[in-house]
Backbone bond lengths (Angstrom), bond angles and torsions (degrees), N, CA, C in turn:
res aa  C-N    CA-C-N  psi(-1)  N-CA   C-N-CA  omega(-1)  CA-C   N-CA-C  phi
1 X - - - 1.445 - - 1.516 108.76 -
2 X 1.606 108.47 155.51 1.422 104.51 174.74 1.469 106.33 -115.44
3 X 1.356 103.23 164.42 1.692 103.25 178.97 1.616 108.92 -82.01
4 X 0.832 110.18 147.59 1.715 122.43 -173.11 1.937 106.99 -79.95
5 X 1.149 106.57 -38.51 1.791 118.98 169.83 1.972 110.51 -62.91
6 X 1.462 106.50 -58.29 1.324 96.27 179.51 1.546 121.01 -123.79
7 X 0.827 113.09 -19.35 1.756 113.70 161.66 1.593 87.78 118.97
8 X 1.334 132.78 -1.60 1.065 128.87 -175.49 1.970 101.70 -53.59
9 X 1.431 93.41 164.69 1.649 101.57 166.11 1.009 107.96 -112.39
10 X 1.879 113.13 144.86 1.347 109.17 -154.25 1.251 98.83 -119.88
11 X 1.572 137.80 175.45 1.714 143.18 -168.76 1.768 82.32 -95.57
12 X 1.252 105.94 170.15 1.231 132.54 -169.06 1.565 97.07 -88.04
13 X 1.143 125.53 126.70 1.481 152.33 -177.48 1.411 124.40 49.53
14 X 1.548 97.22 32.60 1.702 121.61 165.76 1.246 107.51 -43.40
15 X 1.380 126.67 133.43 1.247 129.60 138.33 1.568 137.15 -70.70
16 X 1.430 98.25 -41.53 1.608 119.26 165.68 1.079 131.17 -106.26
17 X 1.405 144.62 125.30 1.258 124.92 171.58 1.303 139.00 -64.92
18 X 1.308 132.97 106.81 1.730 137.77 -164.08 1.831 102.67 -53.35
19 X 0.953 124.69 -3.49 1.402 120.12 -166.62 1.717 101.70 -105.63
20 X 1.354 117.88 -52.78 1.170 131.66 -174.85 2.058 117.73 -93.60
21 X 1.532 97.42 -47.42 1.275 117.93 -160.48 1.470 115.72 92.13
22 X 1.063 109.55 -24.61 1.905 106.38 167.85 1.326 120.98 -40.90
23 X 1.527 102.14 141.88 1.858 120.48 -170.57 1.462 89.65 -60.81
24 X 1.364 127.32 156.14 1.576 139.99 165.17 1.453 100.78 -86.15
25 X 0.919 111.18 108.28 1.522 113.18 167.54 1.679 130.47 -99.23
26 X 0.952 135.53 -166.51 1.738 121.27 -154.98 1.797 106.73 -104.94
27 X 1.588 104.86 7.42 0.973 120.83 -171.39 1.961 138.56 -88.07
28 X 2.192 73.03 -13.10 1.437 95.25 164.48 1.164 122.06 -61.93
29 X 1.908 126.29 174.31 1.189 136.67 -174.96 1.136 92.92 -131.22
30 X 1.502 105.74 151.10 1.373 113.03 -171.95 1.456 121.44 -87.07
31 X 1.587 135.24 175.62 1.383 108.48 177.13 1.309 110.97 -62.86
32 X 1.050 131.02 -46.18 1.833 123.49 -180.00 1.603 112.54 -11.88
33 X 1.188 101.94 -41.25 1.620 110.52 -170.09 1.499 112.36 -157.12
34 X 1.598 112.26 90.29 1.554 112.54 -155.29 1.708 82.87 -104.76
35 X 1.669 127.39 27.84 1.691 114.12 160.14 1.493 121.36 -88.33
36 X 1.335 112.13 37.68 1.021 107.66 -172.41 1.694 110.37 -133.98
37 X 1.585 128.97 79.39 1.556 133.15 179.31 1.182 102.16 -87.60
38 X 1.949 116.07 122.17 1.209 97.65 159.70 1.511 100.75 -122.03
39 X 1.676 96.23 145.75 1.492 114.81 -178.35 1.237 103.90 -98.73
40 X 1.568 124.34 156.37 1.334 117.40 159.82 1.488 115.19 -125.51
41 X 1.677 117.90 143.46 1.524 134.03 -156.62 1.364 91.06 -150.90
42 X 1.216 97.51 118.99 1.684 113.16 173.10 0.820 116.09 50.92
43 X 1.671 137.63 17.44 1.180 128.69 123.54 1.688 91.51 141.79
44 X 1.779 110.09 -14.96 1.621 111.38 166.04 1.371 109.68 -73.58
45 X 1.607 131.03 167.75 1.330 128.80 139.32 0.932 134.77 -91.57
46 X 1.628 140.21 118.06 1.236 150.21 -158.97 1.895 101.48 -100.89
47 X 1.113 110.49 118.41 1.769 131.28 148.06 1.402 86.79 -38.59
48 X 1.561 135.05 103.35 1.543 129.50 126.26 1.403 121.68 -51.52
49 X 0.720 120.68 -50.06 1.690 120.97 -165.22 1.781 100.49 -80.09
50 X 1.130 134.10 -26.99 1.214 157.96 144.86 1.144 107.54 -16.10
51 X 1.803 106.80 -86.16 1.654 129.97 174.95 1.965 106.67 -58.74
52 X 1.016 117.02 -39.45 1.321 117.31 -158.91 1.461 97.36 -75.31
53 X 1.549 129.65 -28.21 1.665 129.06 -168.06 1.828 98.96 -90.53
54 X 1.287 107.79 -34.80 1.259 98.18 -171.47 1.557 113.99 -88.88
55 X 1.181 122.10 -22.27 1.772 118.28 150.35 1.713 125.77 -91.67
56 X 1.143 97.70 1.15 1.469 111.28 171.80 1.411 119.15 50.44
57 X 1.498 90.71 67.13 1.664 104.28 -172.77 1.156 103.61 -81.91
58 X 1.334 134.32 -55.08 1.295 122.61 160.53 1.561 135.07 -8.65
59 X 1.405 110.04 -30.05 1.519 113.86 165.73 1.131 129.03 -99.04
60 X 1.184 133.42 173.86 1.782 133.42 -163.31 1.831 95.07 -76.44
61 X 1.254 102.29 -59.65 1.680 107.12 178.63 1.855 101.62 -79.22
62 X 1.459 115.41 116.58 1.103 126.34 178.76 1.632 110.76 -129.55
63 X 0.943 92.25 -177.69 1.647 104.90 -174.95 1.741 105.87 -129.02
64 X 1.613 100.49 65.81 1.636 102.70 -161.87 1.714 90.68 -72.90
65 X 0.790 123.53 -55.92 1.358 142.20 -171.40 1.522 119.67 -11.46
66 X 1.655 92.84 -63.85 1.432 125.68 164.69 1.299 119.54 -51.68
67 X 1.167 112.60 -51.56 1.426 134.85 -172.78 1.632 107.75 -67.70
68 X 1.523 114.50 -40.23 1.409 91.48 171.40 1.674 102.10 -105.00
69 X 1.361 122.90 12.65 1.893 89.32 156.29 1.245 102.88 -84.74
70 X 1.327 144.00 -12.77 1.410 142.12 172.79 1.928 113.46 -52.11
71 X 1.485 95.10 -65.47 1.112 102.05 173.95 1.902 117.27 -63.58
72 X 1.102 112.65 -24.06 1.223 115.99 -169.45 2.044 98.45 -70.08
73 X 1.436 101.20 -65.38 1.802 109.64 171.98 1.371 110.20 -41.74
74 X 1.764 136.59 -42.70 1.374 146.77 -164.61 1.518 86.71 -76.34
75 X 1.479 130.39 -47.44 1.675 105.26 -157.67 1.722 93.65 -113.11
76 X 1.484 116.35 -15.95 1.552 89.67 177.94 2.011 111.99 95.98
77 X 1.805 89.03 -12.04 1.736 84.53 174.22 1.539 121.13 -78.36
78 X 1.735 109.56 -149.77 1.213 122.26 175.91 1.554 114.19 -77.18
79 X 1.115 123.01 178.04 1.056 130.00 176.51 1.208 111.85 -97.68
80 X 1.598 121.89 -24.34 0.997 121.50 142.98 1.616 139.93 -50.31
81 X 1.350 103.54 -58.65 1.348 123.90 177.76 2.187 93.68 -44.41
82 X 1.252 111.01 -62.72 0.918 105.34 -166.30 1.425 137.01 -69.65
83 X 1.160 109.57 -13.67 1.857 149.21 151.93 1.561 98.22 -42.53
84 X 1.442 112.43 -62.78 1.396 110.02 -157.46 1.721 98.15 -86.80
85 X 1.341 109.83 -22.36 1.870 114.52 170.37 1.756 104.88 -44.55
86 X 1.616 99.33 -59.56 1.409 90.00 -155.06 1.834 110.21 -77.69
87 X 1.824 101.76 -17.84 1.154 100.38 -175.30 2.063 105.68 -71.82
88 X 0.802 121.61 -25.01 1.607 132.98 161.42 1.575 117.66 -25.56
89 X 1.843 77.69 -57.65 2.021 108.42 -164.95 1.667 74.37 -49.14
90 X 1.185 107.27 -104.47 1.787 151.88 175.47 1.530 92.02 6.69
91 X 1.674 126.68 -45.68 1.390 119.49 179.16 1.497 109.04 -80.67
92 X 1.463 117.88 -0.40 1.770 108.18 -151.92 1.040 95.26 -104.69
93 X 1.994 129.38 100.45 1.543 117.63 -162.76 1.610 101.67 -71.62
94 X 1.414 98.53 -48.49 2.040 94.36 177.13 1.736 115.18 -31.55
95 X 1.422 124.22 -57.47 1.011 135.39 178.58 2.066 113.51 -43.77
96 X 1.663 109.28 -70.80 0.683 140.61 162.62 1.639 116.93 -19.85
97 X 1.832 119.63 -57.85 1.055 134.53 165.83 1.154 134.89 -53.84
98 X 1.805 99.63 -37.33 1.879 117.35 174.73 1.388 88.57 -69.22
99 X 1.287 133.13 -41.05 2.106 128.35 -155.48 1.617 84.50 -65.64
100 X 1.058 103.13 -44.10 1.738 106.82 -148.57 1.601 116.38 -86.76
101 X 1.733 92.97 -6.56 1.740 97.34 163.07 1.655 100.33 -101.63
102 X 0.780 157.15 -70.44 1.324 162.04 58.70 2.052 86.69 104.54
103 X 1.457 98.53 -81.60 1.418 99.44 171.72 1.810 126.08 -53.34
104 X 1.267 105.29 -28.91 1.307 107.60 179.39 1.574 112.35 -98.25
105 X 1.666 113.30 -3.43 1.870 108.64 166.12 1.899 80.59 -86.21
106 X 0.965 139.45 -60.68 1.780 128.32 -168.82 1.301 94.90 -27.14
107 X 1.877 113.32 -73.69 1.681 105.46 -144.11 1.566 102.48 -73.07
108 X 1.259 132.08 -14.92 1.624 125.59 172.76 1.604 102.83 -86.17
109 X 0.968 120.87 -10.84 2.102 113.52 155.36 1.167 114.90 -67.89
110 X 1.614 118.15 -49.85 1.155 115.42 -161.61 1.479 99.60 -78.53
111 X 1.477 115.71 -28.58 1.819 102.22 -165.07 1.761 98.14 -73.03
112 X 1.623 115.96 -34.45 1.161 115.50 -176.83 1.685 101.90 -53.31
113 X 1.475 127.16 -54.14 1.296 118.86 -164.40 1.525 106.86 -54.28
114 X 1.374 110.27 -42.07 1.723 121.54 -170.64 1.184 100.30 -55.28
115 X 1.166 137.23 -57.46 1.577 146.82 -160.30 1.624 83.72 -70.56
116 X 1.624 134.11 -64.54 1.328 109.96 -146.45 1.493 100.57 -69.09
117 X 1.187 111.15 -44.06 1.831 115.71 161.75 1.654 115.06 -7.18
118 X 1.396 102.52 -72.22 1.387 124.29 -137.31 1.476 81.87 -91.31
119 X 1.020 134.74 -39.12 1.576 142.65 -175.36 1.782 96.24 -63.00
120 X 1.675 123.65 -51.27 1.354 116.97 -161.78 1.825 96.35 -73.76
121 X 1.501 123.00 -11.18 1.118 120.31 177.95 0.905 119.84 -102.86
122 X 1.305 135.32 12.85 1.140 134.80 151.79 1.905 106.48 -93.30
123 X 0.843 123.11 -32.18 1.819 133.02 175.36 1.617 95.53 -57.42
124 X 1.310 114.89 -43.08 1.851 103.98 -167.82 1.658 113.93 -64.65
125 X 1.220 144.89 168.26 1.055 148.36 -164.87 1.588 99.29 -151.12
126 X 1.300 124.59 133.14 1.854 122.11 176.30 1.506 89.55 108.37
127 X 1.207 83.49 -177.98 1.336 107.48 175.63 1.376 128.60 -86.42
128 X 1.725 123.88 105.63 1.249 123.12 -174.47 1.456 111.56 -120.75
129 X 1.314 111.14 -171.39 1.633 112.81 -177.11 1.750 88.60 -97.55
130 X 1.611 117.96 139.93 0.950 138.21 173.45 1.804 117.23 -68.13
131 X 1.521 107.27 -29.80 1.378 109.20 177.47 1.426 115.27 -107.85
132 X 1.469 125.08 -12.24 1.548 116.54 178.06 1.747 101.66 -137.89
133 X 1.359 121.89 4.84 1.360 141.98 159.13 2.002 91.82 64.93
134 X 0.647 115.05 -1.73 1.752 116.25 149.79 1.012 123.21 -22.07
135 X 1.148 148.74 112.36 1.883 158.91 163.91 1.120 102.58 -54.25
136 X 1.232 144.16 -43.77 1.510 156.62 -152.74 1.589 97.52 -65.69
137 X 1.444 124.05 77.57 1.115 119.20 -176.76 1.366 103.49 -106.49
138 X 1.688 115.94 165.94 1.689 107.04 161.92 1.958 85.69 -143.06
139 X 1.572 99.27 131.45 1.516 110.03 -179.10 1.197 115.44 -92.72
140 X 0.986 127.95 138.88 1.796 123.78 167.58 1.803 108.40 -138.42
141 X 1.161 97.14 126.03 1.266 110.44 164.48 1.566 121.23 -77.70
142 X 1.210 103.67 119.71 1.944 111.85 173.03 1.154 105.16 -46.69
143 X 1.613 141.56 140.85 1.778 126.70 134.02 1.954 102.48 -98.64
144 X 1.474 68.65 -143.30 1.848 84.59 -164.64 1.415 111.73 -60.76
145 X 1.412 100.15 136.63 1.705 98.58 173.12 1.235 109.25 -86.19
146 X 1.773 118.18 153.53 1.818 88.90 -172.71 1.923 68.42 -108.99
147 X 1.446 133.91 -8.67 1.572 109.32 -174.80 1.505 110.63 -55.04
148 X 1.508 95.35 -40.80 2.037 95.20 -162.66 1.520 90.96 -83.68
149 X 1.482 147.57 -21.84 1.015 130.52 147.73 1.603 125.86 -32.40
150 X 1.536 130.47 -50.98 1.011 142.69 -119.25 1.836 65.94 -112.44
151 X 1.573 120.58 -63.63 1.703 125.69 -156.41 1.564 84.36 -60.94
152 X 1.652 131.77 -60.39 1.314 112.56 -178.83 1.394 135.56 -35.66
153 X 1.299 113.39 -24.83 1.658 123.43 -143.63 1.836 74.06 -98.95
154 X 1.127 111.66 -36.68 1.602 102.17 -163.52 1.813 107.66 -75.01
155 X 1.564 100.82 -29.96 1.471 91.81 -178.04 1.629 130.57 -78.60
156 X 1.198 82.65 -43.53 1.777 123.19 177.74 1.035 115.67 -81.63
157 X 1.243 141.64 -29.85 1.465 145.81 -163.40 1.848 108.54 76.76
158 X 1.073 95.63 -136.38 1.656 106.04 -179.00 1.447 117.79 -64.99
159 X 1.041 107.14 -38.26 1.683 117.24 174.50 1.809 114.98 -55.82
160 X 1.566 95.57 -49.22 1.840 94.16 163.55 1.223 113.43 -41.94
161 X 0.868 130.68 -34.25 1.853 121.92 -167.73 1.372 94.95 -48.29
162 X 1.282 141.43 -41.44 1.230 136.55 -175.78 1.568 115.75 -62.84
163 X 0.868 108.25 -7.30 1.815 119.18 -176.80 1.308 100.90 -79.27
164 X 1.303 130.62 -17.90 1.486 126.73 -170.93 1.833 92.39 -91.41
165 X 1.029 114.22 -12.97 1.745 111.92 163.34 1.005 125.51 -44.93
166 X 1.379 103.90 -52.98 1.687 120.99 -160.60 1.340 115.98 -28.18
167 X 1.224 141.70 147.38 1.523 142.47 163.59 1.924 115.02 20.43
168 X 1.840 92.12 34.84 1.360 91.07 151.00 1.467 130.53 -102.28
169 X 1.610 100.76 42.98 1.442 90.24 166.21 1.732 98.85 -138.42
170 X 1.194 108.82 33.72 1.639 120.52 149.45 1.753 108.32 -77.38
171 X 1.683 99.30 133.14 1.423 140.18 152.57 1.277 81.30 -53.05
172 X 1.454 96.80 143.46 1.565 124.99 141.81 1.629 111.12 -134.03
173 X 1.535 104.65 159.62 1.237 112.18 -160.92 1.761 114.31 -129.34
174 X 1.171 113.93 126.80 1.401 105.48 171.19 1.374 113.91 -128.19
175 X 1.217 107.91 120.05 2.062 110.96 169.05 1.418 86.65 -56.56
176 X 1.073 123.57 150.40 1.735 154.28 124.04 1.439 108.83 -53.70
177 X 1.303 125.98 -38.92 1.614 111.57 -166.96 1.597 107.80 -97.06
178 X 1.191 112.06 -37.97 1.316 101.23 -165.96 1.695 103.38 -120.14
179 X 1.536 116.55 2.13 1.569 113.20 -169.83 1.433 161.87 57.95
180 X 2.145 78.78 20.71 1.904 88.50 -166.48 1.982 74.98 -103.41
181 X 1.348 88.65 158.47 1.936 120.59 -158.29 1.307 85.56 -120.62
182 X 1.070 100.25 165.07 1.735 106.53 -166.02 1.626 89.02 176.89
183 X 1.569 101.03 148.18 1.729 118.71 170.84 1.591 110.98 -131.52
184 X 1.630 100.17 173.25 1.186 109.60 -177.07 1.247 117.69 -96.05
């Protein structure tokens, strides 16, 4: 279990935490899943490891800033109070370590999803949508432009009229599901 005050890890049927001295309260997580610190500020409990992955306090360049008007709106304190919250987080390496494993099981999910993604789009064959791999296509063929007609006619004279040709015999493409357009 971890302590809910400092992110410390605690001995098995602690009452106090050896790191802090704080009471153990019922608020810990068990080892099964030690991403879960909760702090308390103004009387809410705040997810540390929570706040710390999504402004990425864990790193030298952070987004403390953010992080405590976040926390500041969630508990309703000072701006002070909440200044010195996140500066706490930022000192609390236990804390800090859960963000920073925590952040690195996210970015190996997401690359895993990308890869299985990008892998099922390369397996499809026909014509699909490139960003949500959807069949649900609707095709349209370009014709004549009469603008680049109209800009030809001005540069060229009569012969521009042919400028309204240009790459009117590009497909165009629209997903139905998700709406990104795309040509050939």
């Amino acid at each position: 279990m971890f302590c809910s005050n400092c992110g410390a890890k605690l001995a098995d049927g602690a009452k106090f935490c050896s790191n802090c001295g704080a009471k153990v309260a019922n608020t810990e997580v068990a080892d099964s899943e030690p991403k879960k610190v909760l702090w308390m500020l103004n009387g809410v409990q705040v997810d540390v490891v929570d706040l710390a992955v999504r402004y990425k306090l864990y790193k030298k360049r952070n987004d403390g800033i953010n992080a405590a008007k976040e926390a500041r709106q969630l508990t309703g304190c000072s701006l002070r109070d909440s200044v010195t919250f996140i500066s706490s987080i930022k000192s609390n390496e236990n804390a800090l370590a859960l963000a920073e494993e925590k952040a690195a099981q996210i970015a190996l999910e997401a690359e895993q999803a990308k890869k299985a993604f990008d892998q099922e789009g390369e397996e499809m064959q026909g014509l699909f949508c490139p960003k949500c791999h959807s069949r649900n296509i609707y095709i349209d063929k370009k014709g004549y432009s009469l603008t680049k007609g109209i800009v030809g006619t001005a540069l060229l004279g009569p012969l521009g009229l042919i400028a309204g040709k240009h790459h009117s015999n590009r497909l165009r493409y629209t997903c139905m599901d998700c709406g990104h357009k795309w040509h050939d």
